[in-house]
N, C-alpha and C positions, 0 to 999 in steps of 0.2 A: 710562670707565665713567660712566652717568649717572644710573643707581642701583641700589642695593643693601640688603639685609635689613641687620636691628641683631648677630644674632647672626655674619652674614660677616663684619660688621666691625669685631665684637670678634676674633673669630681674624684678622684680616688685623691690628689693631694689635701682636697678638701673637707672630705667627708669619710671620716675614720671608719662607720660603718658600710659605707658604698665599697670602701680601700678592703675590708677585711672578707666583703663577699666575692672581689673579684681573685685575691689571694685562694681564696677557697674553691677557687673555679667555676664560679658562676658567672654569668654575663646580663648582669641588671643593665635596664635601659638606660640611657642619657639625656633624651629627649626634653626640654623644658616647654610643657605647657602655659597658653595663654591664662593668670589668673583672672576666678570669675569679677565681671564687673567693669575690667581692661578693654580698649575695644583690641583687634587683631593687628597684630605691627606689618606682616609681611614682610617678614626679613629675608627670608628667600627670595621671592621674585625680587626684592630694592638688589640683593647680590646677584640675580641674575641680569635684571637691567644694567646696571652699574659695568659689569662686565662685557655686554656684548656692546654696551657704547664706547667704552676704552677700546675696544679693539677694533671697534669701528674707525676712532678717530688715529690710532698708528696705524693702522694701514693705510689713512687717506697721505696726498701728495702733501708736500712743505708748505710750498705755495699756500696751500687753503684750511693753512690749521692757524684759523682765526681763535680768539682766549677770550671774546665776550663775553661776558655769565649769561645775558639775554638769549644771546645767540646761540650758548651751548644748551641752554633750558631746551628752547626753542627745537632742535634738533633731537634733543634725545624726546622731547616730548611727540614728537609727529611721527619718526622712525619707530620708538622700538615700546612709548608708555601708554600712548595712547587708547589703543584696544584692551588694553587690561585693567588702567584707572576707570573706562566706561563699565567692564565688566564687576568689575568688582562693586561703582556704585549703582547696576541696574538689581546686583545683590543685598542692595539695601543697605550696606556698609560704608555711607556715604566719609564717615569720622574717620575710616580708617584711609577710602582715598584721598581724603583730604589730608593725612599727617603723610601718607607715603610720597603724592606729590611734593609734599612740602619739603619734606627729606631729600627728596630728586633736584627739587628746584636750590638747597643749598647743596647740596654735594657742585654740582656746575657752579655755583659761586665758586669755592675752596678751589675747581681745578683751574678756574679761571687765575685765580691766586696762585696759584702752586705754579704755573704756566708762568705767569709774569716774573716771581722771584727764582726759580730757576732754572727755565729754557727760554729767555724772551724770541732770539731769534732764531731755535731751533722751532721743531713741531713737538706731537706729542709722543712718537718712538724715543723721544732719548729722556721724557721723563719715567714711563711708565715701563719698565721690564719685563714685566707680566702681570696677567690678573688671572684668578682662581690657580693658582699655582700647585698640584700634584705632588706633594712627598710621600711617597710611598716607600716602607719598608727601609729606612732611615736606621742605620745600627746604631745604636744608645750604648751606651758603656753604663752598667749598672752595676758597680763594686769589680766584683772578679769574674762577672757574667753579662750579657746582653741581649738588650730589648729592641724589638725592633720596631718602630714608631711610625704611624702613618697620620694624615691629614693632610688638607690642604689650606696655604694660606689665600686671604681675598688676595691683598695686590704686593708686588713686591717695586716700589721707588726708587732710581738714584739720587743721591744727596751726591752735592756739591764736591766734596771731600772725596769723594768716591765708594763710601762708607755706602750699604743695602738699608733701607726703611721698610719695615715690615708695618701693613696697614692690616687692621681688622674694623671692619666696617660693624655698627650696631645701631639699631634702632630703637635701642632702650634699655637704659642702664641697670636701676631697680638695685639691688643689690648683688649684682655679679663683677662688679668690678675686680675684685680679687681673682678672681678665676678668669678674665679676660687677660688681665695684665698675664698670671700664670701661662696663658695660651702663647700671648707671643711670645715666653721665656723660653717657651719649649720649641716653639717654630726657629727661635734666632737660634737655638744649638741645633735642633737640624739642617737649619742654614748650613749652620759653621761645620757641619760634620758633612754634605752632602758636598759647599763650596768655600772648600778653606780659601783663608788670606784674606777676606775681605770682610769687616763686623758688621755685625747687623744690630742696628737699633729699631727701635719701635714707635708704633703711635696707636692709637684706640680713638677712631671715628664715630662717636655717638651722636646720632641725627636725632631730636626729640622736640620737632623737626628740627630745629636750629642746630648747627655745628658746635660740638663743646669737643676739642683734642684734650686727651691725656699723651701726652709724651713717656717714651723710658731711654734712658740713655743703655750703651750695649754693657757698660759694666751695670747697671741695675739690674739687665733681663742675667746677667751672669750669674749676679748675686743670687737672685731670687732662685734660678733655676738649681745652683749648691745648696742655697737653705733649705727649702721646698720639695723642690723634685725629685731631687738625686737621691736624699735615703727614703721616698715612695717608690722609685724604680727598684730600688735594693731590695726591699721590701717584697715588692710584688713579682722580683727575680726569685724569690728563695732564699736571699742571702742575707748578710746580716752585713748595717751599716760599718762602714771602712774605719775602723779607730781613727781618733787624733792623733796624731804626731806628737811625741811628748816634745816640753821644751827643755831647750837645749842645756840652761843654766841651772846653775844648781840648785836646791830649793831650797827658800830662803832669801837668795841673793838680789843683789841689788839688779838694777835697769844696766843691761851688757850695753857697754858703750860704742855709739856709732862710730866706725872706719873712720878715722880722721877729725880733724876740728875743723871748721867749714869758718871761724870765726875770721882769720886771715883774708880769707878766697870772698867773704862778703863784703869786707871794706874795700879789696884790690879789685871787688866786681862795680862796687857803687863810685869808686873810684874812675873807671873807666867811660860811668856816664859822666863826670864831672860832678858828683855828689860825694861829701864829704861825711865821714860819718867814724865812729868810734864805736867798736863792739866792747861791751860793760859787761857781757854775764851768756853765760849758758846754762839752761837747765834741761834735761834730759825727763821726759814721759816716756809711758810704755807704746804710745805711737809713734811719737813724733820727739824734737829739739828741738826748744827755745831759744833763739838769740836774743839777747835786749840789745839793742843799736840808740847810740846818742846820735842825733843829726847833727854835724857843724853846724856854726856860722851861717843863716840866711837861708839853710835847708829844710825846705817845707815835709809835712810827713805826708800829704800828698804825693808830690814828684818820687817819695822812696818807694810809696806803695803802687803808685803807676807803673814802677821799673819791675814788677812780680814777675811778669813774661820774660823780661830780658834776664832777670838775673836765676831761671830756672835754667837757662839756656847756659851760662855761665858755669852755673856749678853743676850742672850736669843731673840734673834732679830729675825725677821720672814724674812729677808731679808739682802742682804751681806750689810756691810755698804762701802761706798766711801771713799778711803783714799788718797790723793793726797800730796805732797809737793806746800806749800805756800810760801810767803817770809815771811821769818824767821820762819815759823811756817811748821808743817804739820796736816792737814785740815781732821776730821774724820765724815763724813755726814750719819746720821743717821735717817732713814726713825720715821715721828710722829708716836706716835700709830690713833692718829685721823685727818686727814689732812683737813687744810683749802681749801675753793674755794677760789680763788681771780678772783672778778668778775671786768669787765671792763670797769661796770659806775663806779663805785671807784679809778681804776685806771688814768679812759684818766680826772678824775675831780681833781687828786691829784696837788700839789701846782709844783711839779716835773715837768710833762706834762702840766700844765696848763702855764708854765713859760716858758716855751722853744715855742719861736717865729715860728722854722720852719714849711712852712704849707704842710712837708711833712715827719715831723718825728712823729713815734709812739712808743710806748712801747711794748719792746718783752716781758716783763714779770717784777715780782717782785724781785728783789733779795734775796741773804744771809740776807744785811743789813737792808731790811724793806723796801728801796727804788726803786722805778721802773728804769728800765734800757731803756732810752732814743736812740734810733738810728735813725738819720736825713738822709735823702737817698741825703739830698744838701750836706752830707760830703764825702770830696772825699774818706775816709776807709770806709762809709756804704750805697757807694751811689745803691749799686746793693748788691742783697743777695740770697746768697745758703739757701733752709729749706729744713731739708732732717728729716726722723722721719717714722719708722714702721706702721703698721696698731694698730688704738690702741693709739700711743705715744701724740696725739693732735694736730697735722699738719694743718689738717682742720680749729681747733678751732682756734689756731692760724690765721691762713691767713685771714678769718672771720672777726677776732679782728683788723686785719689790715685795713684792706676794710674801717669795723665799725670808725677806728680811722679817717682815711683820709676822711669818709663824713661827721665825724661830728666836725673835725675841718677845715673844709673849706668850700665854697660855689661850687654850681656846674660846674660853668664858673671856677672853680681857679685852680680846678684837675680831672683831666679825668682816668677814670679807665677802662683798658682794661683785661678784666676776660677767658681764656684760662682753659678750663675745661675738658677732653675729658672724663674721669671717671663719671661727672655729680655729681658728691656725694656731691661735696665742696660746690659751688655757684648754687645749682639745685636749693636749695627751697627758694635763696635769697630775699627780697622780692624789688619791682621796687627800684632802686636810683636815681636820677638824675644824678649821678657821672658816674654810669656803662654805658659803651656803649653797645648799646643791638644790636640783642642778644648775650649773653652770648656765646661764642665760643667753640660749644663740638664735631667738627666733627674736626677729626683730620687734613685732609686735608684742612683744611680754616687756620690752626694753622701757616705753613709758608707766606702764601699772606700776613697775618696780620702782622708779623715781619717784613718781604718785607715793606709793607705801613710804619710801626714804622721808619725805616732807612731813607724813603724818606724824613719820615713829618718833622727828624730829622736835616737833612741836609736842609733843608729847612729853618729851623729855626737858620740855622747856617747863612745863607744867611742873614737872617734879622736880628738876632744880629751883625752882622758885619757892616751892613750898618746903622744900629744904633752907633754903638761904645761901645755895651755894652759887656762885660766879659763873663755870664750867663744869666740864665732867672734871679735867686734870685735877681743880680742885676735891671734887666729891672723892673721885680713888685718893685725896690725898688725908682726907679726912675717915677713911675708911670702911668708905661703902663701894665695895666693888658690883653689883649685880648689874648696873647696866652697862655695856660694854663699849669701847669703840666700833665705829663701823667707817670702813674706804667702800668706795666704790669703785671699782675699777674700771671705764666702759672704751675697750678698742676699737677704732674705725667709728665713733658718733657720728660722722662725716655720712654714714650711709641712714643713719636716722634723721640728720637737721635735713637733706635731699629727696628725702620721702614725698616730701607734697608741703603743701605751703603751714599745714594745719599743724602737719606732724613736730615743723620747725617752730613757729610758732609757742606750742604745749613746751617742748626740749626746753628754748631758752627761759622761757618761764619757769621752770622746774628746777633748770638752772643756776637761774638766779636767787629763787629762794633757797635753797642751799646752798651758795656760795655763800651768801649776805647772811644766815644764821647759823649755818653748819657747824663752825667751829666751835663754837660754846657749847654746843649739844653732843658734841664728839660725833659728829658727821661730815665727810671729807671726800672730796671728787678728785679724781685724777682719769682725764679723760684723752683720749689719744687716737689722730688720726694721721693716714698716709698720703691725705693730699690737702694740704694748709692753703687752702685759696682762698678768697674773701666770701664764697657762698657756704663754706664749712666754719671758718673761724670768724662767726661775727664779731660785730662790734660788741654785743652785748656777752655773748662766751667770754672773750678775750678779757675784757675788762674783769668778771668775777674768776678767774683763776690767774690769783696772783703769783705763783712759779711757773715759770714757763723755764720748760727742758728741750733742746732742738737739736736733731741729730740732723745725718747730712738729707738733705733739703732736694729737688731739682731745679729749684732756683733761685737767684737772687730775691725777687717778687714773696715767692714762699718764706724765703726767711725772715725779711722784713714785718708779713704780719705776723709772725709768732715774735722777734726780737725785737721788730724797728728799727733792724740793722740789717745788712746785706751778711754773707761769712761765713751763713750754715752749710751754702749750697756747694762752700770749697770742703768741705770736709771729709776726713777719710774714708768714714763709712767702718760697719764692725762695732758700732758704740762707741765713737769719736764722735763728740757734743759737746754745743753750750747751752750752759745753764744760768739763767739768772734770778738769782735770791731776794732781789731789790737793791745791790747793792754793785749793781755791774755787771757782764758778762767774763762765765770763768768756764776756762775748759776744760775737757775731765773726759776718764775712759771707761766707759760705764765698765761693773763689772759681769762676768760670764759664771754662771750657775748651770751647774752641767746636772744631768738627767741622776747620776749619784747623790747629789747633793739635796732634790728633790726627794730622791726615796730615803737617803735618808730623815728628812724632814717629817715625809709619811709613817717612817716605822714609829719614829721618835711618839708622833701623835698617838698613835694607836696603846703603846705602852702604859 
């Protein structure tokens, strides 16, 4: 294929069977119908209006680019909505003029916003760049061949910084988030490929009617666009994904250490604010270096952590470093110049994981110390787990590495894996397990019957521990009944099922909760994981019954808060650089990378 629209190839990153007809050369539609029952959104006309009133408003004079939201309703309403809200409700579709107005009437709020924080005293040509913006025929770099990519974006914004904002207007989210966000991944590299030198970050406009922004910063659309994109364009070039880069050190060896000791250059940095301090220790991870810093005399760990800006500046660091209070120490995390992989046949073979009995605990990652960080889902603080981590941060990889661990430390009868996917990205190209029960569950609607069936089989099994006399499962396998087995649940992005509708949220936490609250004794165990931790996805009532909570990097302060109650995800490196808390503190760790090898051979292994 030598080229293709943006919207084929969002559905071809996302839908394995869509990706494998266009390969084959066919040209299936793209088109998303209104589901029955839904009134009609009008997303087209809201992007036609939208558009001819922005350019309405930079072509008019300085002078009379007033930013009142009233006034700018008012205005788009008489010029350009008018005739078409009447049309639409003498078509008897009064709900739906009613939600597009509604959408209109906040979109002129936001620009009245947008106006005031960053052009007060200009007009609206120096915020607005363009709207309905033309990429056409865009060259993509696809492995050792190229595609050539078309679409066009809604609006293109200046930020402040001088940095591009790519907006994509929606008027109804549903479950397409993942492919929206994909879309500006792929608009910001034809950005970047059409007008180098300038990045482009993102935003996603969903009017329902009220304004909710998703944000991506330009290394998330980067990320995603490497994770995601790049080997479906390979793909659908003919070619076959670009190898890794083997690493450099030898194998076996230890963590190749950072160019210099930096321990000198932070006291003579903290020094020059007039902050007294004693560096005690370094310890080296496969991302990042730990300093431990004693504060002098009367030196708050505030003021050291305040100085993160100035003292990147200092030593010259490409990125802010992590400053935290430790016991007795405070803790200065400092991204490698070369960062290791830590891959997860090395990890689940270490003496660590290989010594720990339970046949349901795996490792989130490596730590500070060198040591892998152990969580048994048989312990009552890590029996159920929050993963919550951006587009980009390793969430996938992670969960992957999880799966990986539980099939190949147990047999098929010993733990059952039930895989909740509606994204498809995670567990799409898994390859058969004997563990997984198939198929793979990616329709949203199958997502509660299947928690439904979890409760029953649960209580079920409560029935027969009791009439046994046993405690738990761990106990019953230990007494030498193995027939009923464990079972994880694994469900990525819940965040598109608790946003379904009120009812849907509702059923989730309830389902929820009765499986957090008796899961463990019955050897049933939730680990559930979403890409955008806000307080209408992570409730009070989620949060509270999944006692590990795992946080990769974050987009913000806010986000990490409710998953940690701590701000610190949102500096994080991203790639599987996380914190994890067990109940006993926040510890950071690198999760590990399970390569598409490691999986097959997990699959042979089953099948044997």
């Amino acid at each position: 294929m030598e080229a293709i629209g943006v919207s084929a190839l969002c559905r071809a990153c996302l839908d394995p069977a869509f990706r494998e007809r266009l390969a084959a050369g066919e040209n299936p539609p793209t088109r998303h119908f209104t589901p029955p029952g839904e009134i009609p959104r009008y997303g087209r006309l809201f992007h036609n209006l939208v558009e001819r009133y922005t350019d309405w408003l930079a072509e008019r004079g300085e002078a009379e680019a007033e930013s009142d939201p009233l006034a700018l309703w008012g205005q788009l309403y008489e010029r350009f909505a008018a005739r078409r809200l009447e049309r639409i409700c003498r078509g008897g579709k009064t709900d739906s003029a009613w939600h597009l107005a509604s959408a209109l009437k906040a979109f002129c709020a936001h620009l009245s916003a947008l106006r005031r924080e960053r052009n007060p005293r200009g007009g609206w040509r120096g915020l607005f760049l363009a709207s309905e913006v033309p990429l056409q025929a865009i060259p993509v770099p696809a492995g050792r061949r190229t595609v050539w990519v078309s679409g066009k974006v809604d609006a293109v914004r200046a930020l402040p910084d001088g940095a591009l904002e790519i907006v994509d207007y929606k008027l109804t989210r549903g479950e397409r988030m993942k492919q929206d966000l994909l879309q500006l991944a792929i608009y910001a590299r034809m950005l970047g490929i059409a007008h180098p030198g300038r990045p482009c970050e993102g935003v996603l406009e969903y009017y329902e009617p009220g304004l909710e922004e998703v944000r991506a910063a330009a290394k998330d659309l980067e990320a995603m666009f490497e994770d995601v994109v790049s080997p479906v364009l390979v793909r659908l070039a003919g070619g076959a994904p670009a190898p890794r880069a083997p690493d450099a050190s030898p194998a076996g060896a230890g963590p190749v250490p950072q160019a210099g000791d930096l321990s000198a250059a932070i006291r003579d940095g903290y020094l020059r604010f007039g902050l007294a301090v004693e560096v005690t220790g370094r310890r080296e991870a496969p991302q990042l270096v730990r300093y431990e810093v004693k504060p002098g005399s009367g030196v708050k760990v505030a003021a050291l952590a305040s100085r993160a800006e100035d003292l990147k500046v200092a030593l010259s660091l490409p990125l802010l470093p992590v400053i935290a209070a430790g016991a007795g120490r405070v803790t200065i995390d400092i991204p490698r110049e070369r960062p290791l992989p830590v891959f997860w046949r090395e990890v689940v073979e270490s003496p660590e994981v290989q010594g720990h009995a339970g046949p349901v605990a795996f490792p989130v990652g490596v730590g500070i110390e060198g040591r892998p960080i152990v969580c048994d889902l048989a312990d009552p603080n890590t029996c159920h787990a929050l993963v919550a981590g951006a587009a980009g941060a390793g969430k996938s990889e992670l969960l992957k590495s999880i799966v990986a661990t539980l099939a190949h430390r147990n047999a098929a009868d010993r733990v059952r894996l039930t895989l909740i996917d509606p994204k498809i990205l995670t567990f799409g190209n898994l390859p058969p397990l004997g563990h997984v029960e198939r198929p793979v569950v990616t329709d949203l609607e199958e997502a509660l019957p299947r928690l439904e069936a979890a409760v029953e089989e649960m209580e079920e099994r409560y029935r027969v521990l009791s009439l046994e006399g046993c405690e738990n499962l761990s106990a019953r396998f230990a007494a030498g009944r193995s027939d009923i087995p464990f079972r994880v649940i694994l469900f990525d992005e819940f965040g598109d099922l608790v946003l379904a509708g009120r009812s849907e949220k509702k059923a989730f936490e309830r389902l929820v909760g009765r499986l957090a609250q008796k899961g463990r004794a019955a050897g049933v165990h939730l680990i559930l994981a979403t890409q955008r931790p806000d307080r209408n996805v992570v409730t009070g009532i989620i949060k509270a019954n999944l006692p590990l909570k795992i946080c990769l990097r974050v987009v913000n302060a806010t986000n990490a808060k409710i998953v940690l109650d701590r701000a610190g995800a949102e500096r994080l490196l991203g790639r599987g650089d996380l914190l994890c808390d067990r109940g006993f503190g926040l510890e950071r760790a690198q999760a590990p990378l399970v390569t598409a090898e490691d999986l097959a051979a997990l699959a042979a292994k089953d099948t044997t």
